[in-house]
SEZATOR-646910 format. One line per 8 residues: number of its first residue (from 1); their letters; for each residue x, y, z negated of N, C-alpha, C. Coordinates in steps of 0.001 Angstrom, whole numbers, plus 500000, padded with zeros to 6 digits. Each point is the difference from the previous one (the first is absolute). Layout:
SEZATOR-646910
NUM	a	X:Y:Z:X:Y:Z:X:Y:Z  ...
END
This chain:
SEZATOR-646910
1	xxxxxxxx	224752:395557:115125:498977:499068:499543:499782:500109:498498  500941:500400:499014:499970:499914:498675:498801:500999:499701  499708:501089:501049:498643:501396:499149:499043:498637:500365  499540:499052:500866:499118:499612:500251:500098:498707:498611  500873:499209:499748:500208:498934:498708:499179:501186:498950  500813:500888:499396:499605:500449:499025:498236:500475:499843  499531:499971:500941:498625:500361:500007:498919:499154:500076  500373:499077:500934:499268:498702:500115:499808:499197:498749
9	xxxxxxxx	499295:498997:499769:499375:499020:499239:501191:498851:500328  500438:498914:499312:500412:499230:500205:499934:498790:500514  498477:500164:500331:499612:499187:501518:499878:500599:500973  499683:501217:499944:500567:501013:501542:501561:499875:500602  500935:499991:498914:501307:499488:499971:500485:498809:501015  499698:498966:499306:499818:498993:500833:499126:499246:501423  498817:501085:500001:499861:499909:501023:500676:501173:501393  500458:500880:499250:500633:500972:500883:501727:499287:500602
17	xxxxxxxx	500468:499054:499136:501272:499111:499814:499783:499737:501113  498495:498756:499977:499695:498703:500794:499876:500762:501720  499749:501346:499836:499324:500665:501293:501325:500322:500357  500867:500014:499774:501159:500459:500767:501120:498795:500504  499933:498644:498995:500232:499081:500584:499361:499302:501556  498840:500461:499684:499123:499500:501175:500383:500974:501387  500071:501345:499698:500974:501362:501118:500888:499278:500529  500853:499611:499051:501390:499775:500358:500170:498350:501039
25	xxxxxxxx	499071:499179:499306:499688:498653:500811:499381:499888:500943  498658:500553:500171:499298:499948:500785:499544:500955:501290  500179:501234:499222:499775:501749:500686:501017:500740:500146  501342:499351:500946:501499:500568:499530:499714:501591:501298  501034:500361:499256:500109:501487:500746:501210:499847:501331  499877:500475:501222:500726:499761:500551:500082:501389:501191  501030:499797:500752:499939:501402:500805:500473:499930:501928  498638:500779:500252:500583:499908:501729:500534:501304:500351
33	xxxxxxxx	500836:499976:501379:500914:500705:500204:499076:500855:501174  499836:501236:499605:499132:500876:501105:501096:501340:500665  499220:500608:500872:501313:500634:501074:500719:501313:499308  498714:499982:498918:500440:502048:498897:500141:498824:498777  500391:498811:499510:499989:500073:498532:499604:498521:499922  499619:499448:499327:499238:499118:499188:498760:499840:499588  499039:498805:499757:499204:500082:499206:500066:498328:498813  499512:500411:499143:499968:498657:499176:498800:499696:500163
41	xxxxxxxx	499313:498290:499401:499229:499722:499983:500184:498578:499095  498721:499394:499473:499755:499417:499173:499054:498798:500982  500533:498304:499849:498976:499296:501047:499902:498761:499353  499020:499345:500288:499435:499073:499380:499215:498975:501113  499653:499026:499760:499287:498695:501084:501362:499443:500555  498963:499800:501416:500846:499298:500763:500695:500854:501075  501267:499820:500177:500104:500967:501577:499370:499456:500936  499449:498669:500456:499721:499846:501159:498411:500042:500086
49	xxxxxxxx	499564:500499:498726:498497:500214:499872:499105:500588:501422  498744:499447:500471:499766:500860:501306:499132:501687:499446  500005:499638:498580:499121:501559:499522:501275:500822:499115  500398:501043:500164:500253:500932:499846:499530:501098:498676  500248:500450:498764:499542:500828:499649:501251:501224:499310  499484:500993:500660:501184:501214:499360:499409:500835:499617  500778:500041:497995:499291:501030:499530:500587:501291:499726  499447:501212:500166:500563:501301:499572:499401:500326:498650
57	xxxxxxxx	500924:500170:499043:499346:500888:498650:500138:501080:500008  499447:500671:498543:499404:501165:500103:501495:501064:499354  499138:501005:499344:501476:501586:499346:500395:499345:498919  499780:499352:499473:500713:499848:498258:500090:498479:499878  500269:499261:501158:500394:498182:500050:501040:499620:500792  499787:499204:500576:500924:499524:500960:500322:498233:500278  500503:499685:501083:499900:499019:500070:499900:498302:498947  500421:500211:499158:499756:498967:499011:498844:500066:499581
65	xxxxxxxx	499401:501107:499508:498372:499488:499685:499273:499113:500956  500016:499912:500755:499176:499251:500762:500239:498490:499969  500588:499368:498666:500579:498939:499878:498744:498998:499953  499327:500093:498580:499007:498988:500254:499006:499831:500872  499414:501304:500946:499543:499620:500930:500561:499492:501055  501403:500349:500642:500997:499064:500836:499489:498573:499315  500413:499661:499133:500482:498478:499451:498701:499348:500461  498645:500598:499674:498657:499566:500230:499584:499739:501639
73	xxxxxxxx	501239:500828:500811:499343:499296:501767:501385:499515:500122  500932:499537:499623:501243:499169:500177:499845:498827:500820  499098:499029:499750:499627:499083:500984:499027:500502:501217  499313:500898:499797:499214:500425:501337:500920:500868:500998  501148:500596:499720:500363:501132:500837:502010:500388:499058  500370:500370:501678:501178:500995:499239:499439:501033:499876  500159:500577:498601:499988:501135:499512:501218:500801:500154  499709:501018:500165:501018:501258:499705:499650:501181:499695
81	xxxxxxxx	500654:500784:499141:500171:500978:498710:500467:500633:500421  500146:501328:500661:501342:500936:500090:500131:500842:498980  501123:500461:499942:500307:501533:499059:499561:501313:500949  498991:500465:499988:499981:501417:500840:501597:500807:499872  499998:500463:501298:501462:501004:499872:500137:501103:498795  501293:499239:499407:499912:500999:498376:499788:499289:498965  499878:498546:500120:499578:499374:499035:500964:498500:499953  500298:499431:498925:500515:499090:500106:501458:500261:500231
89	xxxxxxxx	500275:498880:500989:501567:500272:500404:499773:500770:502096  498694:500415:500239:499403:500749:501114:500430:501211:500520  500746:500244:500772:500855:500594:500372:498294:501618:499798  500333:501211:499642:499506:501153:500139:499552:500398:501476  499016:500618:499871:499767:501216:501308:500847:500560:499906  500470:500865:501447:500978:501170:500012:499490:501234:500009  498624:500515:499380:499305:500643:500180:499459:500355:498515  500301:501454:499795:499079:500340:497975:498935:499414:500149
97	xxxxxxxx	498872:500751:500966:498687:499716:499558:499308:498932:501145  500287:498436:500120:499697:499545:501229:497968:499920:500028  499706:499514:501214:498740:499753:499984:500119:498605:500474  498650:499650:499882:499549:498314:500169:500497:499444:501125  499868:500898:500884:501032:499472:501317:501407:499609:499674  500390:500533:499673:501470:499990:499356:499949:498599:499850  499479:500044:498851:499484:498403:498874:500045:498936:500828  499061:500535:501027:499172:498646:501569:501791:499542:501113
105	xxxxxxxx	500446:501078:499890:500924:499970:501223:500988:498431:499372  500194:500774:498408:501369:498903:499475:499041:498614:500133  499160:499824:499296:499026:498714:500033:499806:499715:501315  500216:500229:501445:499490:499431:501060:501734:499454:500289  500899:500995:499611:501664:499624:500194:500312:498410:499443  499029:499858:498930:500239:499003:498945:499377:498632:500793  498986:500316:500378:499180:498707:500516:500590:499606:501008  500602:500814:500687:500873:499722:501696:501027:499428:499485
113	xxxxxxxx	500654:500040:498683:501090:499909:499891:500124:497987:499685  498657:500323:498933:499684:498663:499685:499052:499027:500705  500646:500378:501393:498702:499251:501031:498888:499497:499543  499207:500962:499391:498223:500014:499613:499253:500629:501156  499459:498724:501062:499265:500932:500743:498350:499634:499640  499454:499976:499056:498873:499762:499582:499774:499829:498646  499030:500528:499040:500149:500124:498378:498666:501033:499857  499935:499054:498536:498717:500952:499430:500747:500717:499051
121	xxxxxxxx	499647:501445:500161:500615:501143:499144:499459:500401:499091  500647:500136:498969:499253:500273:498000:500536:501685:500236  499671:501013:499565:500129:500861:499477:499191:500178:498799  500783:500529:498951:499447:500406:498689:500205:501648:499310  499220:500297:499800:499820:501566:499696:500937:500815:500655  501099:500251:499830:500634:500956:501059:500537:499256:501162  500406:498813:499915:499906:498583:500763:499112:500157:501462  498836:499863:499434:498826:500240:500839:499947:501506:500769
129	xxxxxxxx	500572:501045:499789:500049:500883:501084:501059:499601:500950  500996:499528:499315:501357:499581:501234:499327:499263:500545  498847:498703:499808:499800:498876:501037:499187:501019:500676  499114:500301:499961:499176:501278:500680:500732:500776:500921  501330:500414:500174:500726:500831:500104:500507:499106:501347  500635:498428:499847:500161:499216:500825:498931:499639:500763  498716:499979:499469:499026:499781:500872:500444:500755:501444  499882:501332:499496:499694:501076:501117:501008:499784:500793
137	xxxxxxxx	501118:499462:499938:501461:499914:500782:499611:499037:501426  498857:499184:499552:499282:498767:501465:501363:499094:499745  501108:499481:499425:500553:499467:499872:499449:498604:500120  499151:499711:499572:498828:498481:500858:500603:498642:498847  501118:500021:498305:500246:498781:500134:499139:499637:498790  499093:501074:499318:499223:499924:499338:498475:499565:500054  499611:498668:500476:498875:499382:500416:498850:500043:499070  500622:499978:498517:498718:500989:499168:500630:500723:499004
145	xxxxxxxx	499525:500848:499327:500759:501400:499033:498216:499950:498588  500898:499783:499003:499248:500300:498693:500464:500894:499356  499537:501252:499996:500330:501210:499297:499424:499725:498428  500570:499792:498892:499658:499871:498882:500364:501340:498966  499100:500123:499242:499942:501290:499118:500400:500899:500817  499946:500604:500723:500690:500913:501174:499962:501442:499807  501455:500414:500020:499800:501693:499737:499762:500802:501148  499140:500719:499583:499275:500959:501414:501394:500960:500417
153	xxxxxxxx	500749:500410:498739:500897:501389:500238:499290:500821:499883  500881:501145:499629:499527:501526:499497:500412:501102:501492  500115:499612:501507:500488:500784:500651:498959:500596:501184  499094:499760:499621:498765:499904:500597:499089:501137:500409  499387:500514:500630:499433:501342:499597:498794:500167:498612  500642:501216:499794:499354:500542:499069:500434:499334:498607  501424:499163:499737:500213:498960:499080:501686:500924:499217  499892:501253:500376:501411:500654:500092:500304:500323:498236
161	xxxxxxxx	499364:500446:499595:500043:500167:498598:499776:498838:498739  499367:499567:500690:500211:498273:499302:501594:499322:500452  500166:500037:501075:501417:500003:500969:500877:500703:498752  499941:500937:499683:501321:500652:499533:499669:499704:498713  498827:499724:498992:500189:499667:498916:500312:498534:499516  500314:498992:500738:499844:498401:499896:501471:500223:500290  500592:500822:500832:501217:500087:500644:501106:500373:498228  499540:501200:499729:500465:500305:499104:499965:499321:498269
169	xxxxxxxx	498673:499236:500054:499904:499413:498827:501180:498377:500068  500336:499866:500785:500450:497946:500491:501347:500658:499795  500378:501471:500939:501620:500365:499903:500412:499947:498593  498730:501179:499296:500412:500219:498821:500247:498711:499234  498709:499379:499700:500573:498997:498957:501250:499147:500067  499957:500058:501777:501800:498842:500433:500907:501055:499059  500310:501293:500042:500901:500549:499601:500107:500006:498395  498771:500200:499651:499903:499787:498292:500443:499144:499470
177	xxxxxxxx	499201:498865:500758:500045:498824:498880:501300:498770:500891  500333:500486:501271:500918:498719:500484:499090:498770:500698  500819:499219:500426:498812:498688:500534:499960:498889:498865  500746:500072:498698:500224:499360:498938:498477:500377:499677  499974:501485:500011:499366:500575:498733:498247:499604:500976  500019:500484:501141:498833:499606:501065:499191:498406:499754  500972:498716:499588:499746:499332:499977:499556:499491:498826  500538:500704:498881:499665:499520:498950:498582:500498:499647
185	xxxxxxxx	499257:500829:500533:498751:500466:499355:499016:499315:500206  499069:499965:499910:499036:498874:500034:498807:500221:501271  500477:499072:500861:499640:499770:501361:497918:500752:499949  500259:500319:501435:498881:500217:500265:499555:498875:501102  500886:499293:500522:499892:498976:501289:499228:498967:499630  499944:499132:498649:499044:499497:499814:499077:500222:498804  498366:498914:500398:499202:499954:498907:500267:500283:498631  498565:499794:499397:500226:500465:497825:500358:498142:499931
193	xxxxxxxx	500064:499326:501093:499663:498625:499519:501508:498938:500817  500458:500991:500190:501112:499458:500411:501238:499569:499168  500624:498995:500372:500814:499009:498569:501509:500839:499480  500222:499818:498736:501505:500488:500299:501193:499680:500592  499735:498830:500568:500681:499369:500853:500142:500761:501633  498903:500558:500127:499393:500790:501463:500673:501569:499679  500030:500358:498939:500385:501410:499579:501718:499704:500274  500436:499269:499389:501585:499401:499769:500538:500433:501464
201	xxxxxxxx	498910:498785:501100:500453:500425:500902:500202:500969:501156  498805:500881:499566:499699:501267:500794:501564:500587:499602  500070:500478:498467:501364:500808:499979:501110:499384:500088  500065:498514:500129:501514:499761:500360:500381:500109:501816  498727:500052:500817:500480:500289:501199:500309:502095:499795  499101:500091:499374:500169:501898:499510:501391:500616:500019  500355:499436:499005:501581:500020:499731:500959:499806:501233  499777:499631:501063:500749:499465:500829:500046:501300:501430
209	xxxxxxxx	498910:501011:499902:499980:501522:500460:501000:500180:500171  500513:500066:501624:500845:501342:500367:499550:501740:500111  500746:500677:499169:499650:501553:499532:499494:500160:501573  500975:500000:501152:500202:500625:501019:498592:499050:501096  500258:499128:500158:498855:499123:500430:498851:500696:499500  499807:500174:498784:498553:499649:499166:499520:501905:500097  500732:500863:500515:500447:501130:500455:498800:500200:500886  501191:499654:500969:498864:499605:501595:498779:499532:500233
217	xxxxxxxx	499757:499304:498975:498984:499275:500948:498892:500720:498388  500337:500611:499555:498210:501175:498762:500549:501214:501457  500898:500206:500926:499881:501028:501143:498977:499411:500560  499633:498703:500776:499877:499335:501140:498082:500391:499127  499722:499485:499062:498788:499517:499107:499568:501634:500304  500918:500988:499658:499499:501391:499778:499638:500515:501452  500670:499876:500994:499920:500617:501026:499456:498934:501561  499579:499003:499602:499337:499140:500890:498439:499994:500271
225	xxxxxxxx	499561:499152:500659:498365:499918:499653:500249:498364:501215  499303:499295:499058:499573:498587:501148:498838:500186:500725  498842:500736:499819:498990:500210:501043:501062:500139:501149  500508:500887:500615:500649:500472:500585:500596:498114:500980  500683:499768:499046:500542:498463:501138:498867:499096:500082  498937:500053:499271:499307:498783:500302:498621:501063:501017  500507:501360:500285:499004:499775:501173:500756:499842:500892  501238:499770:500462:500860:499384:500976:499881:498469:499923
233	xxxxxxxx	500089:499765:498979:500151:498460:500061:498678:499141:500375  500744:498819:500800:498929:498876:500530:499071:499537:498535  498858:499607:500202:499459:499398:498491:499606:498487:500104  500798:499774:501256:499273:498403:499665:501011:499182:498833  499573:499164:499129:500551:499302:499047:500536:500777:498759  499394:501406:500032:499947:501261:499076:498911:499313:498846  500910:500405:498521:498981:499896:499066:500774:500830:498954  498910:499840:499103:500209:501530:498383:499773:498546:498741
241	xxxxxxxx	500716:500069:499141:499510:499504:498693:500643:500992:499151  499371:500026:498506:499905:500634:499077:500015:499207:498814  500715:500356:498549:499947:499353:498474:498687:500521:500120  498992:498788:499417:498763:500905:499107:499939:501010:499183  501367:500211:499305:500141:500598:498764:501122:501058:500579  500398:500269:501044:501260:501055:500472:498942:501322:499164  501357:500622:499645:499742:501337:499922:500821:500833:499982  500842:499908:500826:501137:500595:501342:499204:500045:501268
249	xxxxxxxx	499616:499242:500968:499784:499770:501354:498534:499429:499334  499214:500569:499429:498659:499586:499709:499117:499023:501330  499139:499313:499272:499429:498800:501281:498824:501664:501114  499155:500767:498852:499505:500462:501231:500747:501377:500493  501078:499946:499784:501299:500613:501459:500251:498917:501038  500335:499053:499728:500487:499110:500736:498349:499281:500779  499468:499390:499235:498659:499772:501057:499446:501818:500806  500366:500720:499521:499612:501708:501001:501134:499750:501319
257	xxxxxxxx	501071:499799:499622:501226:499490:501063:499095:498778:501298  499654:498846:499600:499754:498875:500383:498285:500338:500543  499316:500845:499425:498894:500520:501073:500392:501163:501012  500326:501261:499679:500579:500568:500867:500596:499226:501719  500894:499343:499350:500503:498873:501658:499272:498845:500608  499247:499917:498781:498895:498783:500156:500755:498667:500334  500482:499593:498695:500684:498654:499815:500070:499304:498420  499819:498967:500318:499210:499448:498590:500889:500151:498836
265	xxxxxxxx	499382:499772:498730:500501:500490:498851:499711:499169:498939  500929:499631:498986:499877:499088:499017:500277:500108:498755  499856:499578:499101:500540:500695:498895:500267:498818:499000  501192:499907:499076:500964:498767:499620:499578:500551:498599  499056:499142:499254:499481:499822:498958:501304:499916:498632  499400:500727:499433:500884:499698:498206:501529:500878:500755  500326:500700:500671:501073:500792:500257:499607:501487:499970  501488:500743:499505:500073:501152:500209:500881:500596:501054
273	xxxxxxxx	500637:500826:500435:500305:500300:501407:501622:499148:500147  500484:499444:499259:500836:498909:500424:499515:498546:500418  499097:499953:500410:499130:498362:500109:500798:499195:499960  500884:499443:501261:500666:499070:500420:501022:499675:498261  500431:500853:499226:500530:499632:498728:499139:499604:498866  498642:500649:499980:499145:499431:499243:499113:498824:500174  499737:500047:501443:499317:498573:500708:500957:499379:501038  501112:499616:500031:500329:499742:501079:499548:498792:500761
281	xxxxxxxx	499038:498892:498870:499338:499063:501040:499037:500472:501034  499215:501025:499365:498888:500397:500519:500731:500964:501560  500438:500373:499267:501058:500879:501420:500546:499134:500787  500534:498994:499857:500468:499161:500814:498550:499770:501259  499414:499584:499010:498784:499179:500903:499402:501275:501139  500428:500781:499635:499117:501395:500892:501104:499741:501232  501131:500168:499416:501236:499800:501375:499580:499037:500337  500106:498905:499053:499377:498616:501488:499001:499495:501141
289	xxxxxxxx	499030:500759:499122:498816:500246:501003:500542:500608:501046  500798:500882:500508:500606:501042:501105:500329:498715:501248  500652:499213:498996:500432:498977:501213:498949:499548:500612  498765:499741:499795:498888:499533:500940:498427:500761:500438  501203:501234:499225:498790:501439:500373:499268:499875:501334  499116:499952:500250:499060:501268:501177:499612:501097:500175  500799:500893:499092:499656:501294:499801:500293:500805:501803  499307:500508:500232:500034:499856:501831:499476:501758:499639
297	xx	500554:500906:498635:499932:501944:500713:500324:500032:501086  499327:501173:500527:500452:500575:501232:501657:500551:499869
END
């Protein structure tokens, strides 16, 4: 935490303090027992809530970011946060280079485990191919799925040389610079208008990168493609949102995603491709709407 003190403003400071008191009180980390390993997760509301929301984050976060938007549906819903496998205290794939299935299999282990038989599913940029990924599984406990900033993957046809150069540029810099050094540079995840308080917290979840985790899954990004599961997957209660301002998972990639399958598309004003950290009211409210969706895709 000290590379992140020394850089910050001294109200970034304190609000980065106040954000981890609130982790620790409100968004505690905790862990279920699955049949290959573990997974952790981060939960918030009520347990006996009748709405459900579980979120997956993206390659360079992990479960604690999703704090102030948790805190924001706390009274509407239990929330839950996982650590993708590799992340957190999340037990690894047993596999170098896994694919989204992989991703889908541990996350369906998780929900059985935590008797969730119904939930609206968040995926966020690499997030969003694993929920995609679960789509295709017909696993049935996902009653609606919001793919947000969503990475297409590089595994796609005709995507092979882009594939091996995204592959090689993410290895390289992990090896150069470390996940110290990864985190400390100055985010591309959000807006020119985003607070230092929002920066603080992008790299203090940064810092928290497993080498070996964070490994796997620039494999999974390099050698995947989500077209691929979401033409398997059911689309009813299917939706796409986008930062206005992403320029990672740009809005017209993601609305090209959301016409292609033909399922509606939205886009979360004053954000860059971390929304839910830069708006998390506004993000909230998109999840909440889910709960009384009619979105009726084929």
């Amino acid at each position: 935490m000290s590379a992140i003190l020394s850089t910050g403003s001294a109200m970034s400071c304190e609000a980065l303090s106040a954000s981890l008191v609130l982790l620790d009180r409100h968004f505690p980390e905790q862990c279920v027992a699955l049949p290959d390993g573990q997974v952790s997760y981060r939960s918030a509301g009520r347990s006996d809530s009748d709405q459900v929301v579980v979120l997956l984050h993206g390659i360079s976060s992990g479960a604690a970011s999703w704090l102030n938007m948790a805190l924001a549906l706390a009274n509407d819903a239990r929330v839950i946060a996982w650590n993708a496998p590799g992340y957190g205290s999340s037990t690894a794939l047993p596999m170098a280079m896994p694919r989204a299935s992989d991703y889908a299999a541990r996350l369906q282990q998780m929900l059985a485990a935590l008797e969730i038989s119904q939930c609206v599913l968040v995926g966020h940029s690499l997030g969003a191919l694993m929920a995609a990924a679960y789509l295709a599984r017909g696993d049935g406990r996902a009653t609606r799925t919001l793919l947000a900033d969503p990475a297409l993957g590089y595994g796609g046809a005709g995507q092979q040389e882009r594939s091996v150069q995204v592959r090689q540029e993410r290895l390289g810099a992990l090896q150069r610079l470390g996940v110290a050094g990864l985190a400390a540079q100055r985010t591309r995840l959000l807006s020119t208008q985003a607070s230092d308080e929002q920066h603080a917290w992008v790299r203090w979840n940064m810092q928290r990168l497993d080498v070996a985790g964070y490994t796997q899954a620039v494999h999974l990004l390099c050698g995947d493609d989500i077209a691929t599961y979401l033409q398997a997957a059911p689309r009813r209660g299917l939706s796409v949102a986008c930062g206005a301002e992403d320029i990672v998972t740009t809005p017209q990639a993601s609305e090209g995603l959301a016409r292609q399958f033909e399922i509606p598309f939205q886009l979360v004003d004053g954000a860059g491709h971390a929304c839910y950290i830069e708006q998390p009211l506004s993000f909230a409210a998109l999840v909440r709407a889910q709960f009384t969706s009619t979105n009726q895709n084929r």
